[in-house]
Phi, psi and omega in degrees: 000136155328130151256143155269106198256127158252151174227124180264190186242157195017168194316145173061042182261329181282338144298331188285311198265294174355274200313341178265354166297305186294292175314334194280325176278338162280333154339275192277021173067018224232110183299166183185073197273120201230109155294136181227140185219166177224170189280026247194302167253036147261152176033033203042036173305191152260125198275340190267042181230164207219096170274168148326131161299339186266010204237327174292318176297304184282347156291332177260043190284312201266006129337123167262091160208172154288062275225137183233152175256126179235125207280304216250098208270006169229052140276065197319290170332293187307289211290327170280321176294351202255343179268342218267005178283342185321287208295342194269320183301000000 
């Protein structure tokens, strides 16, 4: 099975966007084990600071999974577009 690392931005980002990952994959019917992390549990941040998706990518270079990064975390739109070409791949 896939894992998917997704990362949102700041504290409690990471529960909001699970729940819209999951409603997005019981939609389109798309099997998935999909991990939701917020910046808060990488690398000892500080969870309410909001860096770059490119500042977010190099703290997360040396994860080995597959990782799609997502700024906005209840654009349901943004969030199928930017995870389901991963899980689809």
């Amino acid at each position: 099975m896939k894992i998917l690392t997704v990362c949102g931005m700041g504290s409690g980002s990471s529960l909001i966007l699970k729940m819209n990952i999951d409603s997005i994959l019981e939609e389109e019917n798309i099997k998935g084990d999909v991990e939701a992390c917020d910046l808060g549990s990488v690398g000892g941040n500080t969870a309410d600071l909001i860096v770059s998706t490119a500042e977010l990518e190099s703290q997360l270079s040396d994860v080995d999974v597959d990782k799609v990064f997502v700024n906005n975390v209840v654009d349901k739109d943004a969030i199928k577009d930017a995870v389901l070409p991963k899980l689809k791949s």
